[in-house]
Backbone as JSON Lines, residues from 0, in Angstrom:
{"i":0,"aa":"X","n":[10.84,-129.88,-10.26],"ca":[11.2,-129.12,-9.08],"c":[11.51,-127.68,-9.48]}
{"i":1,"aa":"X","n":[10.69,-127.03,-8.62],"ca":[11.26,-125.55,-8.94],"c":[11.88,-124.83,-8.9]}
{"i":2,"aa":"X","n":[13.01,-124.03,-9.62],"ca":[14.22,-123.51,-9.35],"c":[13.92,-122.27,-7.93]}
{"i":3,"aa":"X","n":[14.83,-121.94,-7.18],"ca":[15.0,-120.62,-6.1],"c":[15.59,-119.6,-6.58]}
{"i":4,"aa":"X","n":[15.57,-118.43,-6.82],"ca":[16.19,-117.6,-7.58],"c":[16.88,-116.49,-6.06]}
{"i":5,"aa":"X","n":[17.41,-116.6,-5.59],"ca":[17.63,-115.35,-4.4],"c":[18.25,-113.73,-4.76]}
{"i":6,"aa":"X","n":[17.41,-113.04,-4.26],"ca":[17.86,-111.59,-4.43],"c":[18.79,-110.85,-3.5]}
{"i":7,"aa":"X","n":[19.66,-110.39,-3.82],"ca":[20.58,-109.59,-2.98],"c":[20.31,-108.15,-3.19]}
{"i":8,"aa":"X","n":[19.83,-107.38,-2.14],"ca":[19.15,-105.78,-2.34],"c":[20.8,-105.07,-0.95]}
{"i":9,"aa":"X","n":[21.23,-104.61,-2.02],"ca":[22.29,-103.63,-1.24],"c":[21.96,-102.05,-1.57]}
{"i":10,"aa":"X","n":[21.77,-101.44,-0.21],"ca":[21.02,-99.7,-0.52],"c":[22.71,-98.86,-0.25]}
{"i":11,"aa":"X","n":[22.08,-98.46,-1.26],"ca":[23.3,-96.85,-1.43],"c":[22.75,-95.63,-1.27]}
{"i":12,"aa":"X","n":[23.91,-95.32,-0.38],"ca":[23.43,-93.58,0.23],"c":[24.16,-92.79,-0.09]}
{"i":13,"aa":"X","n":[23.99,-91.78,-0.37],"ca":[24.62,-90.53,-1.14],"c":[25.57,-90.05,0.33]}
{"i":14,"aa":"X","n":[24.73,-89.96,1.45],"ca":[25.59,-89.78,2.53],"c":[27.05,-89.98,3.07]}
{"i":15,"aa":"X","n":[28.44,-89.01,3.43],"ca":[29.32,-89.89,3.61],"c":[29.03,-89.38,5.52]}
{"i":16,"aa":"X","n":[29.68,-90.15,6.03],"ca":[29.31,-90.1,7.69],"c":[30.79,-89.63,8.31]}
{"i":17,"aa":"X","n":[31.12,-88.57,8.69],"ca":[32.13,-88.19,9.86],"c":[31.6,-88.87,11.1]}
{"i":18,"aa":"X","n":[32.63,-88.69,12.25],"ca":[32.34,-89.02,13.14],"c":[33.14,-87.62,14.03]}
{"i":19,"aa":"X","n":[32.32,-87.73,15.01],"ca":[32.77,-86.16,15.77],"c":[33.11,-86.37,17.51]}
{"i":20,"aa":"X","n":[34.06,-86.36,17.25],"ca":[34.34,-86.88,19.29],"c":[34.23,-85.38,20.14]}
{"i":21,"aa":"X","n":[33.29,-85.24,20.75],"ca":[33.28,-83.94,21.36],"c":[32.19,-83.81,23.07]}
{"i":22,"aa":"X","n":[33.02,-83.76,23.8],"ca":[32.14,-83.52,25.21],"c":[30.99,-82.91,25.29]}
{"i":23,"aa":"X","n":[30.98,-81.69,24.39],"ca":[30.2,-80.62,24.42],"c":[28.52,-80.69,24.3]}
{"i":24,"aa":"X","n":[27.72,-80.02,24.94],"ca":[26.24,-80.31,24.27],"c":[26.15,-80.46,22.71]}
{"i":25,"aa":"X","n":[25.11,-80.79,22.02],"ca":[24.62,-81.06,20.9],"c":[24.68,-79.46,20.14]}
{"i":26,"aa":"X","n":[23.63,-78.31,21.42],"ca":[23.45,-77.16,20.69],"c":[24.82,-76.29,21.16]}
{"i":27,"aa":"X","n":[25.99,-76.68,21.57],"ca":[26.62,-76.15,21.53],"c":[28.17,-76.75,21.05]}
{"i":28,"aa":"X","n":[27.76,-77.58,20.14],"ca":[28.94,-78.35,19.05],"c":[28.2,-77.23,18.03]}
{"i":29,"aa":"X","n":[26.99,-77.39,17.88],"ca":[26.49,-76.42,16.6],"c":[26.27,-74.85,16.55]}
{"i":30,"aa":"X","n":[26.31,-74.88,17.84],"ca":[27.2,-73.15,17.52],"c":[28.26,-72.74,17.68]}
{"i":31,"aa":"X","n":[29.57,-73.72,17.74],"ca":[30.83,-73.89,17.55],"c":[31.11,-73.95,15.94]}
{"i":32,"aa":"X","n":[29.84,-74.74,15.45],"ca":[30.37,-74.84,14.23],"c":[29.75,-73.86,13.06]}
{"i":33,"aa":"X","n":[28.96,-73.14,13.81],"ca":[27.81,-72.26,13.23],"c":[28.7,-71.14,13.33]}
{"i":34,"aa":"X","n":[29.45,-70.6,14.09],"ca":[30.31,-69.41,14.46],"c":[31.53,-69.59,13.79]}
{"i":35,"aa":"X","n":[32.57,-70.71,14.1],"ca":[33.51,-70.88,13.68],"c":[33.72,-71.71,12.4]}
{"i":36,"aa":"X","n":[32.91,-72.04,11.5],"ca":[33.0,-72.76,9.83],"c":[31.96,-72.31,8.96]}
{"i":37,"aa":"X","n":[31.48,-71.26,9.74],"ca":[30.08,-70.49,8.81],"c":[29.32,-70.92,8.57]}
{"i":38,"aa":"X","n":[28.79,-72.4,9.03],"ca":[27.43,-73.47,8.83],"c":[25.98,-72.12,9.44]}
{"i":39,"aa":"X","n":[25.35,-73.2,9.44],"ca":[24.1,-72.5,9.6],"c":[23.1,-73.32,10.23]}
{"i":40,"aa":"X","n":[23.6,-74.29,11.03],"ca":[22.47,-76.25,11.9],"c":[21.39,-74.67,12.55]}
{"i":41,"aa":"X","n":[20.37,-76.14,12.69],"ca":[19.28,-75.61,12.89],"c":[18.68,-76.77,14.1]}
{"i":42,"aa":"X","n":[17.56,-77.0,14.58],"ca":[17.02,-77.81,15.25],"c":[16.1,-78.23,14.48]}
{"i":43,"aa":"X","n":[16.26,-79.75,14.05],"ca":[14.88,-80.57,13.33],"c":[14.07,-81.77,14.6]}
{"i":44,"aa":"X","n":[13.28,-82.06,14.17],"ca":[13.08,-82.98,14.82],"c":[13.35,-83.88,15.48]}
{"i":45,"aa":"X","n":[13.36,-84.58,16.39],"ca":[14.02,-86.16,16.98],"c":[14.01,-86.78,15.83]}
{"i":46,"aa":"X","n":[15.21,-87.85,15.8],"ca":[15.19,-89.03,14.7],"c":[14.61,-90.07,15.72]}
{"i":47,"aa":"X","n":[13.84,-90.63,15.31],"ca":[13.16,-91.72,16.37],"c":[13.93,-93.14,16.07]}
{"i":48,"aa":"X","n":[14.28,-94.29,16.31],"ca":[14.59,-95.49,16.26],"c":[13.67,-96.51,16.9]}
{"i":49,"aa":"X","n":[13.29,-97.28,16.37],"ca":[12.11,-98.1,16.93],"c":[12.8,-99.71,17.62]}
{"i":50,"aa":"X","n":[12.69,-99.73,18.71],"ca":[13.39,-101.47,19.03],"c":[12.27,-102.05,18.61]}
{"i":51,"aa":"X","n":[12.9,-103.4,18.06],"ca":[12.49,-104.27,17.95],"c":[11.95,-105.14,19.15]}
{"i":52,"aa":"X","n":[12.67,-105.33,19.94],"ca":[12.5,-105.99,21.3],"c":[11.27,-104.91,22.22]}
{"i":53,"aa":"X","n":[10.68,-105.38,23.53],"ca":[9.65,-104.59,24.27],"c":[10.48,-103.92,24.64]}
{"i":54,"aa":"X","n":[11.56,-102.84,24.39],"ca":[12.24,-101.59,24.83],"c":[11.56,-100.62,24.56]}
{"i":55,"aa":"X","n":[11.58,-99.78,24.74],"ca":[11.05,-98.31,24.26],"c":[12.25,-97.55,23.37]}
{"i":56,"aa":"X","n":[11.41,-97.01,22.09],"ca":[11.94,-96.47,21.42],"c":[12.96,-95.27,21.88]}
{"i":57,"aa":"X","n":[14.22,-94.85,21.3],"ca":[14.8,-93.97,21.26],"c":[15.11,-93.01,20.89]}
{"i":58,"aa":"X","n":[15.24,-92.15,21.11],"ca":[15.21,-90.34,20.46],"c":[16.15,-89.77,20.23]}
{"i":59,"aa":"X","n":[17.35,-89.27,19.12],"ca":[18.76,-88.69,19.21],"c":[18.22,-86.99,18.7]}
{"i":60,"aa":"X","n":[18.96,-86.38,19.01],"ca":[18.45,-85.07,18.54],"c":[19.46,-84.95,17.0]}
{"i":61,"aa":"X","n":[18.77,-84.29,15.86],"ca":[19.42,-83.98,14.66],"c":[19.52,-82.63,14.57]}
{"i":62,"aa":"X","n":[20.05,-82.33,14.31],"ca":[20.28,-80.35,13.69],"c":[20.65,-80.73,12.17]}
{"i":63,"aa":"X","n":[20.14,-79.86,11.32],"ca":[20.84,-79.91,10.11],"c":[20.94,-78.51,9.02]}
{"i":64,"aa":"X","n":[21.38,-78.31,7.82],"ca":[21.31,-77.14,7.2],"c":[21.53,-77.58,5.82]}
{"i":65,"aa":"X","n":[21.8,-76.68,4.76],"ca":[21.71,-77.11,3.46],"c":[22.16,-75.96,2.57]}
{"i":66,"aa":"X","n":[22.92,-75.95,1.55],"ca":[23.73,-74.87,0.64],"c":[23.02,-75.3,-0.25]}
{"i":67,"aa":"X","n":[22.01,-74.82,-0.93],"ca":[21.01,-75.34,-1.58],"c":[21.53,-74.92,-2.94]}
{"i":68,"aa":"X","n":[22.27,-73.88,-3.09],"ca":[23.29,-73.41,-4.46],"c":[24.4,-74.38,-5.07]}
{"i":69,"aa":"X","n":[24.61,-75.35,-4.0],"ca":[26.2,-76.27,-4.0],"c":[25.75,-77.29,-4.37]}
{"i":70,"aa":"X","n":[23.85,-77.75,-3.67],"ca":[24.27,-79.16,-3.12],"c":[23.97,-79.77,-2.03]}
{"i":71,"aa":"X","n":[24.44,-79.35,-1.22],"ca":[24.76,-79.71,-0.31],"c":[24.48,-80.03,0.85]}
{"i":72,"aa":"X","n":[24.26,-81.13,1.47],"ca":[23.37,-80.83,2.78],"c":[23.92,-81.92,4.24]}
{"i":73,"aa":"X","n":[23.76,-81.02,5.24],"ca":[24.64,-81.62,6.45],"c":[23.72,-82.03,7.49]}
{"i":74,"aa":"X","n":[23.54,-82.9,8.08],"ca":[23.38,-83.38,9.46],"c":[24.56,-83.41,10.2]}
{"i":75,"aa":"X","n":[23.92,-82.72,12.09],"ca":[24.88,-83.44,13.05],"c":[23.52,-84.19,13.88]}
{"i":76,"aa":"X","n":[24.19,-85.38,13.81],"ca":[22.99,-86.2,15.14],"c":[24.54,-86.73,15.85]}
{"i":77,"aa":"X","n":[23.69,-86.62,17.34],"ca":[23.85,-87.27,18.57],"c":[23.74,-88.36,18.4]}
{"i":78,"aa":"X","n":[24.85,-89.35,18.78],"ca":[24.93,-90.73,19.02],"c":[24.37,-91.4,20.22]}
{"i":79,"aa":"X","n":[23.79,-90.12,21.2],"ca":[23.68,-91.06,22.48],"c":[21.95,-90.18,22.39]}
{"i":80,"aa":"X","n":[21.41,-91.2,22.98],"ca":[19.58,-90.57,22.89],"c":[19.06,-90.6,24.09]}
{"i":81,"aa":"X","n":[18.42,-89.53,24.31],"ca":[17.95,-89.1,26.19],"c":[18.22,-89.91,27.11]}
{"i":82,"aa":"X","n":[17.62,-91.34,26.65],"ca":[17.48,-92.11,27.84],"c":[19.11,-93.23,27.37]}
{"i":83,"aa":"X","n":[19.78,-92.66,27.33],"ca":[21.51,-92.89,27.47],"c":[21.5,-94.09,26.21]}
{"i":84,"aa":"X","n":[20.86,-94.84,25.36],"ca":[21.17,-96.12,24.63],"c":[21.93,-95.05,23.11]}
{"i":85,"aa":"X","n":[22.86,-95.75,22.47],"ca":[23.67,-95.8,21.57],"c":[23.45,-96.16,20.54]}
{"i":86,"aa":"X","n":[23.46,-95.04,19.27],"ca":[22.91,-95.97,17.72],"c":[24.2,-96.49,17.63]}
{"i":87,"aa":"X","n":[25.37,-96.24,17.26],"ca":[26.78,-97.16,17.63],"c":[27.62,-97.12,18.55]}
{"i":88,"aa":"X","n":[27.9,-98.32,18.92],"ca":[28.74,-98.7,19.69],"c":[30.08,-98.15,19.39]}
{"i":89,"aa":"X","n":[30.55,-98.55,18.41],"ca":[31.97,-98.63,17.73],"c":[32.14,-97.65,16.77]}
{"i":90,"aa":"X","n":[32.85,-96.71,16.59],"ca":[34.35,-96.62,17.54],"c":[33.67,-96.08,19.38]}
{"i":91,"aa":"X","n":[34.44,-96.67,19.96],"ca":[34.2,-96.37,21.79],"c":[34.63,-95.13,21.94]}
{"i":92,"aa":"X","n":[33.37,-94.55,22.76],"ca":[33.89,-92.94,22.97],"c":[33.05,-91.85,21.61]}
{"i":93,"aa":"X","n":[32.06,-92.29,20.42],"ca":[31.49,-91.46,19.34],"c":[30.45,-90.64,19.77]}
{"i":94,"aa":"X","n":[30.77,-89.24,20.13],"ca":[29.14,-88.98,20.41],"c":[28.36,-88.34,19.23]}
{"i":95,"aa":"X","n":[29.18,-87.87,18.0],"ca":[28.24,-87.06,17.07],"c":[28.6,-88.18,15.3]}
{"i":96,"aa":"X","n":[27.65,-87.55,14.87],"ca":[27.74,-88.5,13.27],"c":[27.59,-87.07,12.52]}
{"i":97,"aa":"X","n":[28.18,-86.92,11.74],"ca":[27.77,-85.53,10.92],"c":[27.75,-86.67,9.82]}
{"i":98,"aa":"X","n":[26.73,-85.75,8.99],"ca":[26.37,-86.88,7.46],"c":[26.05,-85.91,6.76]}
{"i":99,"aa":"X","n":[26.79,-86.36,5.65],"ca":[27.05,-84.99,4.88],"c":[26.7,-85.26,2.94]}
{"i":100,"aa":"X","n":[25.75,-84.85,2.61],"ca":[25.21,-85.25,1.12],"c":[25.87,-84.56,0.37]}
{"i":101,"aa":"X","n":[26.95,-84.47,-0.53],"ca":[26.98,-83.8,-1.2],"c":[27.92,-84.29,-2.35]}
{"i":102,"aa":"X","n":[28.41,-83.6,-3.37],"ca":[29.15,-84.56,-4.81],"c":[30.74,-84.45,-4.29]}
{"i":103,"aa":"X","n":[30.98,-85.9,-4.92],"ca":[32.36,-86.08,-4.14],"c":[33.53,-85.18,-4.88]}
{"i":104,"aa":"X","n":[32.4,-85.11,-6.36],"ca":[34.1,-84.48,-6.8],"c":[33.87,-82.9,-6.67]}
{"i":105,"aa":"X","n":[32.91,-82.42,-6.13],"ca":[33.44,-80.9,-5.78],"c":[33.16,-80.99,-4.51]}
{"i":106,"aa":"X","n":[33.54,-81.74,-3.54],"ca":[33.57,-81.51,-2.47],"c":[34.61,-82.2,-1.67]}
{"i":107,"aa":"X","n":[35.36,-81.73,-0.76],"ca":[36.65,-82.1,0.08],"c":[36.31,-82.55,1.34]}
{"i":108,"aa":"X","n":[36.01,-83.83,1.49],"ca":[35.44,-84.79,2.37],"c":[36.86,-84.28,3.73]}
{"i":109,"aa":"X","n":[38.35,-84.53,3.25],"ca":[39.29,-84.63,4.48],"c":[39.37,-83.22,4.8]}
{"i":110,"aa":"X","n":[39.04,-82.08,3.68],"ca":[39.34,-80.44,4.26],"c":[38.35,-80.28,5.71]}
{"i":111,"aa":"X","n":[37.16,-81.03,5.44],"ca":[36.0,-81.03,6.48],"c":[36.86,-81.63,7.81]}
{"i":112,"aa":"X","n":[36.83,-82.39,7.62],"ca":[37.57,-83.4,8.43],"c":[38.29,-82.61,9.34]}
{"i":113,"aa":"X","n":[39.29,-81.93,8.86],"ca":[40.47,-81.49,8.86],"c":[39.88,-79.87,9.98]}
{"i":114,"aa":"X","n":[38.74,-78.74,9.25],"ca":[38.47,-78.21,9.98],"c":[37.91,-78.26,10.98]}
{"i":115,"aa":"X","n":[37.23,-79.27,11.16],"ca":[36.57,-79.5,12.56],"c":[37.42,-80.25,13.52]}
{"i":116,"aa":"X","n":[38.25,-80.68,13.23],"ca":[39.84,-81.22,14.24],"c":[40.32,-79.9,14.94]}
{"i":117,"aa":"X","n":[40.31,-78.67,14.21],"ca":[40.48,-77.36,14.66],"c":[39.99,-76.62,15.97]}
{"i":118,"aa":"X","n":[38.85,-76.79,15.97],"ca":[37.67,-76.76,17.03],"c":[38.46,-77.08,18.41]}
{"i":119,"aa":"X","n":[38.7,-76.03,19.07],"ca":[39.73,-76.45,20.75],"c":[38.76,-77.69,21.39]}
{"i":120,"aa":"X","n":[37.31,-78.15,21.05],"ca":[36.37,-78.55,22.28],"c":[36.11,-80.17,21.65]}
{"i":121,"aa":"X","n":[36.84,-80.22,20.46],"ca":[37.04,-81.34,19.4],"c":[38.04,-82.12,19.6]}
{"i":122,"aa":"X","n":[37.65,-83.62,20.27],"ca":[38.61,-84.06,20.55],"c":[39.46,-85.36,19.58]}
{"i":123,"aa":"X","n":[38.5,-85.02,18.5],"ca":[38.74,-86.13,17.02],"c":[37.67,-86.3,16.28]}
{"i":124,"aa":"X","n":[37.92,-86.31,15.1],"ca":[37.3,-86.31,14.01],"c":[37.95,-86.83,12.7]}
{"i":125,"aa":"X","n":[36.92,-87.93,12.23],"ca":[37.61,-88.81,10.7],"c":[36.16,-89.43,10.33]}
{"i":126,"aa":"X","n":[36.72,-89.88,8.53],"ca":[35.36,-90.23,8.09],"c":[35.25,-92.11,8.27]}
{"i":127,"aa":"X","n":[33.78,-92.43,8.82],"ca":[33.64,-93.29,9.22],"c":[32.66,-94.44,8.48]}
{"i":128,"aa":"X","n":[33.2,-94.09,7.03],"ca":[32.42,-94.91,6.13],"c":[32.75,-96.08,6.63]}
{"i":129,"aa":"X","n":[33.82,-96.68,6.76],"ca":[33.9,-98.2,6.42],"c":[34.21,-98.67,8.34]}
{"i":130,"aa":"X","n":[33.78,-97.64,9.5],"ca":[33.96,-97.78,10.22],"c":[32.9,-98.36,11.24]}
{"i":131,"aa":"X","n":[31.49,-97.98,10.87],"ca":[30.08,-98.32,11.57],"c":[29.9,-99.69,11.22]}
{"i":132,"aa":"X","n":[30.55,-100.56,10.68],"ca":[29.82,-102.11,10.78],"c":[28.66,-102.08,9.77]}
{"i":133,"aa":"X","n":[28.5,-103.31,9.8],"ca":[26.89,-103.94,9.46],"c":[25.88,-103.37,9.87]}
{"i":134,"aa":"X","n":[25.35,-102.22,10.99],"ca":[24.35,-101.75,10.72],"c":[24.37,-100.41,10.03]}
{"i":135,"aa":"X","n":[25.07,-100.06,9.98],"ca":[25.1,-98.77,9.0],"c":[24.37,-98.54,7.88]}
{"i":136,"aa":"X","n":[23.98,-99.82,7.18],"ca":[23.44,-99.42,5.87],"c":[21.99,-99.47,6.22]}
{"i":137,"aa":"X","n":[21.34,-100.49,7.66],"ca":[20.1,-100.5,7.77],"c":[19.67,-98.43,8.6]}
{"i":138,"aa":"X","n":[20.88,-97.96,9.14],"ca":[20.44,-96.83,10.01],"c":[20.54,-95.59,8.7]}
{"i":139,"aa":"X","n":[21.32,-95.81,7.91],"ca":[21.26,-94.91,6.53],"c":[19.86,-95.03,5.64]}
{"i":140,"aa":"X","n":[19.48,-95.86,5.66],"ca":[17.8,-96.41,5.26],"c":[17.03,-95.71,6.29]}
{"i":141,"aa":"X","n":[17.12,-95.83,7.56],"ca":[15.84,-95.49,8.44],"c":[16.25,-93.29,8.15]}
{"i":142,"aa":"X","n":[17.36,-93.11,7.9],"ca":[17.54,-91.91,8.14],"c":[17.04,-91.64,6.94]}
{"i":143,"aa":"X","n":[17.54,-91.89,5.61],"ca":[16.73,-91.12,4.72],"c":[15.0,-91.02,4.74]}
{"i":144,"aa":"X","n":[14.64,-92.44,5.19],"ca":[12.56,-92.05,5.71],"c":[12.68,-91.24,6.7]}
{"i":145,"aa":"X","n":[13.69,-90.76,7.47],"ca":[13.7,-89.62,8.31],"c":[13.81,-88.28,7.34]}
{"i":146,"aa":"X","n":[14.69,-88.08,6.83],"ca":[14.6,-86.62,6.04],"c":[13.61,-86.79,5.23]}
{"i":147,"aa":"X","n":[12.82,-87.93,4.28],"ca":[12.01,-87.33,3.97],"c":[10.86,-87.4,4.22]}
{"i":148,"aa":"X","n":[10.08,-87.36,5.52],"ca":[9.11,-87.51,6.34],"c":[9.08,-86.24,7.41]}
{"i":149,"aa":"X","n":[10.1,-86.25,8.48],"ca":[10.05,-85.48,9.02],"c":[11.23,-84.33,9.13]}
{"i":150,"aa":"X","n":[12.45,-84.17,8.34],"ca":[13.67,-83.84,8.57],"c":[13.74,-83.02,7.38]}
{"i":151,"aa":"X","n":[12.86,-82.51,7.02],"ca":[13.03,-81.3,6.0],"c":[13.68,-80.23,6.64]}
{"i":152,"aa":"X","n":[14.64,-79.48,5.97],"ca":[15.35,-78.1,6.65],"c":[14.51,-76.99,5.75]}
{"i":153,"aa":"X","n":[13.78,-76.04,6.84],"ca":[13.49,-74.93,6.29],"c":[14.24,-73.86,5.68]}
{"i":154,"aa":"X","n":[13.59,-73.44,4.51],"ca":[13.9,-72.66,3.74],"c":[13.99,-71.1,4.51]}
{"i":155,"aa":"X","n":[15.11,-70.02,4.99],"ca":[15.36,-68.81,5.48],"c":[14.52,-68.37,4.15]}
């Protein structure tokens, strides 16, 4: 009889994920944050999400930018996609994910945190690693074939 050998494949992302509670449009969280924290978001492409089920796929808008001297590189995507469906549910009330690549030890994950709590139009903000559940690691997978397919940030 032949032995079963089973594989356990767990993906790691360089990404850590804020979460951004804010009323505001998409392009105007990012020129809140473009004006007031000296970022530089841009408009990339839709991140597409494909259902599985006969739904029609969903569209979130991404902006992103990159300190290409540091490191460093930021997404803000929209949690809610045109036609109103939700990449997470939980925490109730999330509309933005900022995801943020960069090295932990020269970089201050809670200072971030901390300045965008600042923001008058910001109604909370914390990091939401261990907060997205079980799909998180499959939507961190579909996002990196997103940056590197269609989510390249142009070079100024």
């Amino acid at each position: 009889m032949a032995k079963k050998t089973l594989f356990r494949l767990e993906f790691e992302t360089e990404y850590r994920v804020v979460g951004v509670f804010c009323p505001e449009k998409d392009y105007r969280l990012c020129w809140l944050l473009n004006s007031k924290m000296g970022y530089n978001f841009r408009r990339l492409p839709d991140f597409e999400q494909v259902s599985v089920e006969d739904k029609p796929s969903s569209f979130y808008s991404v902006f992103g930018f990159e300190i290409e001297s540091l490191q460093r590189t930021f997404f803000l995507m929209n949690n809610r996609s045109s036609n109103g469906s939700r990449l997470f549910a939980s925490p109730p009330g999330l509309d933005y994910l900022m995801l943020v690549k960069a090295d932990e030890s020269r970089f201050n994950f809670s200072d971030l945190v901390k300045k965008i709590r600042t923001l008058p139009q910001v109604t909370a903000s914390y990091l939401l690693d261990d907060v997205l559940g079980k799909n998180k690691g499959t939507f961190l997978y579909d996002f990196e074939l997103y940056v590197s397919q269609k989510g390249k940030i142009q070079k100024n």
